[in-house]
C-alpha atoms as one frame of an Amber mdcrd trajectory, in Angstrom:
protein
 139.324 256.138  39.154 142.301 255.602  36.400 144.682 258.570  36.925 146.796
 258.703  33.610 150.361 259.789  34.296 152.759 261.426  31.358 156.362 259.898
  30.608 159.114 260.842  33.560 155.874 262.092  36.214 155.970 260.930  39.509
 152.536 260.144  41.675 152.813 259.696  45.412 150.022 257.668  47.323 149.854
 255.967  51.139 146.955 254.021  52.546 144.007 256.322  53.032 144.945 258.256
  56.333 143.739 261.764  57.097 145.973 262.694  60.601 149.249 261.496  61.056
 148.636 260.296  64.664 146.750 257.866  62.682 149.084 256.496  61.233 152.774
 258.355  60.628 154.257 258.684  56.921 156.245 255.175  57.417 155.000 253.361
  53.990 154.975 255.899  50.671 154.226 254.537  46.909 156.352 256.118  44.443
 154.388 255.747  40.800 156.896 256.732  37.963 156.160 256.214  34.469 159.449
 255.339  32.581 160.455 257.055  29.057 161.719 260.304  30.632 163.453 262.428
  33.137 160.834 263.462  36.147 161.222 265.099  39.262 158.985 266.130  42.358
 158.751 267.205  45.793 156.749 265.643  48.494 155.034 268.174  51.124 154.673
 266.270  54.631 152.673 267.700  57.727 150.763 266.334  60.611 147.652 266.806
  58.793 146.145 269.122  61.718 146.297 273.095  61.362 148.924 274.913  59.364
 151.907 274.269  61.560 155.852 272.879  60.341 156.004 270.927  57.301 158.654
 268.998  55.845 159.576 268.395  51.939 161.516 265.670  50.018 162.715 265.910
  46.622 162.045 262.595  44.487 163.762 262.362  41.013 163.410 259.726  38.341
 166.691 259.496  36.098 165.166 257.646  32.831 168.701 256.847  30.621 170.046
 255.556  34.332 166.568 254.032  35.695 166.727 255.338  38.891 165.027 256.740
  41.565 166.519 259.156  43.883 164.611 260.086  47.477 166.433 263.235  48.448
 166.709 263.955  51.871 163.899 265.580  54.268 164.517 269.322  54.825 162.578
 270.566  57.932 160.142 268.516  60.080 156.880 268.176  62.190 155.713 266.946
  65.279 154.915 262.933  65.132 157.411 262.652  61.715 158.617 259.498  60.678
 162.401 259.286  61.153 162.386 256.654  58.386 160.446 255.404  55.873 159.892
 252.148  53.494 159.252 252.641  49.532 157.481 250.778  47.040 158.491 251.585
  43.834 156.259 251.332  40.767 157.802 251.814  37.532 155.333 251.385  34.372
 156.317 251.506  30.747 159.255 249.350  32.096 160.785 245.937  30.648 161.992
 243.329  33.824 165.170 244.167  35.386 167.737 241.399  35.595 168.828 243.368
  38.848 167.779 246.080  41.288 170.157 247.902  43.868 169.224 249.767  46.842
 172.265 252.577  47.470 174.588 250.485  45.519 173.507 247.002  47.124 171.624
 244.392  45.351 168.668 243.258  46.449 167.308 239.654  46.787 164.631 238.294
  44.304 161.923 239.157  47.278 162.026 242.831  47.149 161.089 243.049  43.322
 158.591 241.767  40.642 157.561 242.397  37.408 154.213 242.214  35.944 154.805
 241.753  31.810 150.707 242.240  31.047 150.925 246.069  32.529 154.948 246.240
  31.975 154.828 247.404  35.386 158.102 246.657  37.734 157.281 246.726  41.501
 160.456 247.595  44.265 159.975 247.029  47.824 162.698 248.465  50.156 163.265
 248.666  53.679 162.711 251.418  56.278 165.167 253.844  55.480 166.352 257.252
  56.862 164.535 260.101  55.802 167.604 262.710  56.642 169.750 260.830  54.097
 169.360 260.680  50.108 168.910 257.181  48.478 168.960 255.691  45.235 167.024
 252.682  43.762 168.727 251.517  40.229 167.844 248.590  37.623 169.797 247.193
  35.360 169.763 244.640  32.672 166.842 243.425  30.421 164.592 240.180  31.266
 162.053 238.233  29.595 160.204 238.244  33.254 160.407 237.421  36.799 163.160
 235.262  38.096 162.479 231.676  38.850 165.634 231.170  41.758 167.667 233.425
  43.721 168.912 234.128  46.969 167.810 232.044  50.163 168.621 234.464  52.635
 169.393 233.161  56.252 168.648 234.964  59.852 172.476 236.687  59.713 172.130
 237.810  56.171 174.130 234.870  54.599 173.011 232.817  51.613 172.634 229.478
  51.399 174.914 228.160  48.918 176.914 224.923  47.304 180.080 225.237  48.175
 182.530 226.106  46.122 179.764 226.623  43.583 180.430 222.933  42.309 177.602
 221.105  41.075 178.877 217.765  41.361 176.638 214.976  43.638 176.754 215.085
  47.397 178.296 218.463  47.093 177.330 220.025  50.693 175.220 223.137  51.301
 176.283 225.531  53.735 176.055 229.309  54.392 177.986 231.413  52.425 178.061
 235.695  52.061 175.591 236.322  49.174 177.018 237.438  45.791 174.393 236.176
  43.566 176.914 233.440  42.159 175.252 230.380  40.392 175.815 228.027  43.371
 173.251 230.568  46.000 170.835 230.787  42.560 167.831 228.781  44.341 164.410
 227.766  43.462 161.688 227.704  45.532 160.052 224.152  45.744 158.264 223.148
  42.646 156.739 219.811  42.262 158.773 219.487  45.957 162.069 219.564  44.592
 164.178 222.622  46.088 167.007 223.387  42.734 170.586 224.944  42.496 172.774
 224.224  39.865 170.589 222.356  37.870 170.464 219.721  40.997 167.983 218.904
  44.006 168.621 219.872  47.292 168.550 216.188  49.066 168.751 214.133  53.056
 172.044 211.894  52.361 171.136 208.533  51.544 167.257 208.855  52.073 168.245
 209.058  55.810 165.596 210.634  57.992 167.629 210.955  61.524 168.442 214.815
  62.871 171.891 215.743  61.693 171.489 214.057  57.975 173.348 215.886  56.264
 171.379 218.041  53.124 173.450 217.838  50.380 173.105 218.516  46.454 172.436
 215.491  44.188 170.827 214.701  40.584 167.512 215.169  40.984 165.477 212.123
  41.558 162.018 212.726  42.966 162.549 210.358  45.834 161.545 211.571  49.338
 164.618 212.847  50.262 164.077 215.595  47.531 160.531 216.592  48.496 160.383
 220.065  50.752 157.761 222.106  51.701 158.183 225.563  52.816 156.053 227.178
  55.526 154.616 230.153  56.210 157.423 230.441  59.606 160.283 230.583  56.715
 161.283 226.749  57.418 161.832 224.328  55.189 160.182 221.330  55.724 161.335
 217.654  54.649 157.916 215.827  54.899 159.781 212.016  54.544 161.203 212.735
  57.849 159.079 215.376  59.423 162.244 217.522  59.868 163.771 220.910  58.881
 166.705 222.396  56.880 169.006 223.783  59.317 172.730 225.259  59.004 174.139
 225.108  62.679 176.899 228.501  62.912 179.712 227.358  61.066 178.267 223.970
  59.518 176.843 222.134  57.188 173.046 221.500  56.302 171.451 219.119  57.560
 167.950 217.863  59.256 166.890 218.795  62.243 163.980 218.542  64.801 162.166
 221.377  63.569 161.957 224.757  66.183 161.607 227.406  64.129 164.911 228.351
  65.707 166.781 231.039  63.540 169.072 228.238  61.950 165.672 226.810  60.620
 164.260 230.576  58.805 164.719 231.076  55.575 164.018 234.057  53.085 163.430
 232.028  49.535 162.754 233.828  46.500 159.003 234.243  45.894 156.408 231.811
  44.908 153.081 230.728  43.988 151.095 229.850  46.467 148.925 227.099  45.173
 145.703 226.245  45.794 142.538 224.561  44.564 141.351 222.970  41.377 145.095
 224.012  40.516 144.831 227.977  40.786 146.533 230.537  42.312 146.541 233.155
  45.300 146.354 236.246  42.859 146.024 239.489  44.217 142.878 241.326  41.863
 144.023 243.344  39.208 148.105 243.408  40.323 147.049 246.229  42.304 149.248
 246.824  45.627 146.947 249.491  46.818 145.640 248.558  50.350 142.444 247.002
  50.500 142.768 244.962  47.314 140.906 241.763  46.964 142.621 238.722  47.556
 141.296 235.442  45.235 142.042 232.491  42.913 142.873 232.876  39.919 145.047
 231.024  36.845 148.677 230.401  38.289 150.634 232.970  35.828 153.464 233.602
  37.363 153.175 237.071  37.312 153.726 240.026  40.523 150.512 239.539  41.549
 150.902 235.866  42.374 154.499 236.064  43.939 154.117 235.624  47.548 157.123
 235.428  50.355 157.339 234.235  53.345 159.947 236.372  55.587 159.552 234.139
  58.645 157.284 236.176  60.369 154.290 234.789  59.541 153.065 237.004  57.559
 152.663 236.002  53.441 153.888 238.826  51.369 152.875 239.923  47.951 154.020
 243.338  45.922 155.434 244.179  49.572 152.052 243.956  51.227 150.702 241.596
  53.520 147.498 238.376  53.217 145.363 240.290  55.931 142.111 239.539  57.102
 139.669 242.027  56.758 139.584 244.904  59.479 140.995 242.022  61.941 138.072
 240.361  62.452 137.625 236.736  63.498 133.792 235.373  61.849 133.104 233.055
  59.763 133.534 233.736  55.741 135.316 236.881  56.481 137.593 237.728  53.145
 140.901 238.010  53.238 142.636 241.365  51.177 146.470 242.884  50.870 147.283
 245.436  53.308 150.183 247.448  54.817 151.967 244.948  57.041 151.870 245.858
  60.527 152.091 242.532  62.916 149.079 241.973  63.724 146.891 238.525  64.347
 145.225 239.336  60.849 148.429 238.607  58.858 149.758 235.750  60.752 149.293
 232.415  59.128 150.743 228.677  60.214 150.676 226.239  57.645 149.219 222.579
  59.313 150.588 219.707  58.273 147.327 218.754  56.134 147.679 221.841  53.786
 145.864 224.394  55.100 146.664 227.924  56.129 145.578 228.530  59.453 145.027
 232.135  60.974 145.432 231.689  65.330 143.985 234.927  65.753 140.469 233.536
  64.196 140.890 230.017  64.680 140.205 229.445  60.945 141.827 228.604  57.624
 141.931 230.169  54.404 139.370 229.144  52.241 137.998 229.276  48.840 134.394
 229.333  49.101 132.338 226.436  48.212 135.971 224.635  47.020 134.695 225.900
  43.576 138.230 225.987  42.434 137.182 228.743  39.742 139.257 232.126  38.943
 137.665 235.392  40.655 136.890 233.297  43.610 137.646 235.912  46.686 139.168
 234.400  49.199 137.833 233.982  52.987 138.235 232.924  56.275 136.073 229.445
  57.516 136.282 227.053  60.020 139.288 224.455  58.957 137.574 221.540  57.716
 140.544 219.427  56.176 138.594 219.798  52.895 140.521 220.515  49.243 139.247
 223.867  49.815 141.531 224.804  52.191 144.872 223.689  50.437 147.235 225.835
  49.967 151.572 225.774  49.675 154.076 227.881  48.762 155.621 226.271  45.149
 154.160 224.697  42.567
């Protein structure tokens, strides 16, 4: 049912839960609609009887564009100590920037969908007995196309000394959202900074080639594929990027060990007859449809991989349906909560397996068409079942 909200209101919604032993107040969407001031104050309780309750006071500062999430006063039994929020602010042009209590967030936490002018914030868990602030600033045409690869410790992967001349080397550097950590995720297989390609010295394929930047050339050297696991893949040599403590990139047998994860900015994640994993109607609500549809570029077809295994979209996870393991069961976007039904391994022929099942993500019938929903079936090795993160 549309729910039409004035200028500067505020609308609060969770996953449908009744009790909070079902599931405590962890995840909370924040719906403002830009073009004025708003306030409002969010009653909590443990959803049994008429026992302690606790409140938080939201505010939406319109000439500023933030939100502020006051802290809790009072409490209950079972209440969430901390909390995630998704922010969704309509009536909104793209952000160039958004900051979480002063700190700027990478390119994963935030989207912008320029059909419903709606941006979409994703922050961590954060302390409910303490006020925060999320702020944008600047004006974009749209979503970015590079930013911050973030790595295990919180560096960024970055050319050093933000020079962009050939066989400059890539290392780890603290993030500042300079030019030289400004990364694309792969598109066409070539990895970008600086206008330049992310490339295995001399075509070499040994462990400990060094990764370094050079004009782009669409040789193999350039060609990366990034997995669901957060590694980067060089398929020329069948190893990974990976930034030993203190070095320099290079290849490496890949281990998915934490000098091989990566958090790239999101991506499309491809699939077949040349569309896109697009989440139905850009709507995060849980429960939402999964399906292909014409790559756009938009929130509802940026997709991260944190190196979990999960695949996240407008800070929601690729989840199987109600965890179950049959044949042709569809997949949807749900709260993220580690289980079997959001982890997927990408196989080296393309597809996107789910262990828990057994089975790959698949467009039924390999139709290829837009509105196709998207399922689980047994891997087959077919086009149907080809998928990767990039264009």
């Amino acid at each position: 049912m549309p729910v039409l909200v004035k200028s500067g209101g505020i609308l609060p919604t969770r996953t449908d839960y009744t009790q909070n032993q079902q599931q405590p107040l962890t995840q909370l969407t924040l719906s403002v609609a830009a073009g004025a001031d708003g306030s409002f104050s969010l009653y909590q309780d443990s959803g049994e009887g008429t026992g302690p309750s606790a409140t938080t006071p939201v505010t939406w500062n319109d000439a500023g564009r933030t939100l502020t999430v006051g802290a809790a006063t009072g409490t209950y039994p079972g209440a969430a100590t901390a909390r995630a929020y998704t922010l969704r602010l309509s009536n909104a042009v793209a952000p160039t920037a958004v900051s979480v209590d002063g700190a700027q967030l990478p390119e994963t936490a935030w989207a912008y969908n320029p059909d419903s002018r709606t941006v979409t914030v994703n922050t961590a868990s954060l302390p409910v007995g303490s006020a925060h602030t999320v702020t944008l600033t600047g004006s974009a045409a749209g979503n970015p196309v590079s930013g911050e690869v973030l790595g295990p410790d919180g560096r960024c992967l970055a050319v050093r000394g933000g020079i962009s001349a050939d066989r400059q080397p890539i290392e780890q550097q603290a993030c500042d959202h300079s030019a030289g950590q400004l990364v694309t995720p792969p598109a066409g297989g070539a990895v970008k900074v600086l206008g330049k390609c992310l490339d295995a010295a001399d075509g070499n394929t040994a462990a400990g080639t060094p990764v370094q930047l050079y004009t782009c050339n669409t040789t193999g050297a350039q060609s990366w594929q990034l997995r669901a696991n957060g590694t980067l893949v060089n398929p020329q040599s069948g190893r990974c990027l990976d930034v030993p403590a203190g070095g320099i990139a290079q290849l490496a047998d890949c281990s998915a060990a934490a000098t091989q994860v990566w958090r790239f900015p999101p991506a499309q994640l491809s699939g077949p007859g040349g569309q896109c994993a697009d989440v139905a109607g850009a709507d995060p609500a849980s429960a939402t449809a999964v399906q292909l549809y014409t790559c756009n570029s938009s929130d509802a077809q940026r997709w991260s991989a944190p190196g979990d295994g999960t695949l996240r979209a407008l800070g929601k996870c690729l989840d199987v349906n109600n965890g179950l393991t049959a044949n042709n069961t569809p997949v949807q976007l749900w709260d993220c909560n580690a289980s079997g039904a959001q982890t997927w391994v990408m196989q080296a022929d393309g597809s996107l397996l789910n262990p828990q099942s057994g089975r790959c993500l698949d467009d039924p019938d390999n139709a290829g068409a837009p509105g196709d929903r998207l399922r689980i079936h047994d891997c087959n090795q077919t086009a149907a079942q080809h998928f990767r993160l990039g264009t």
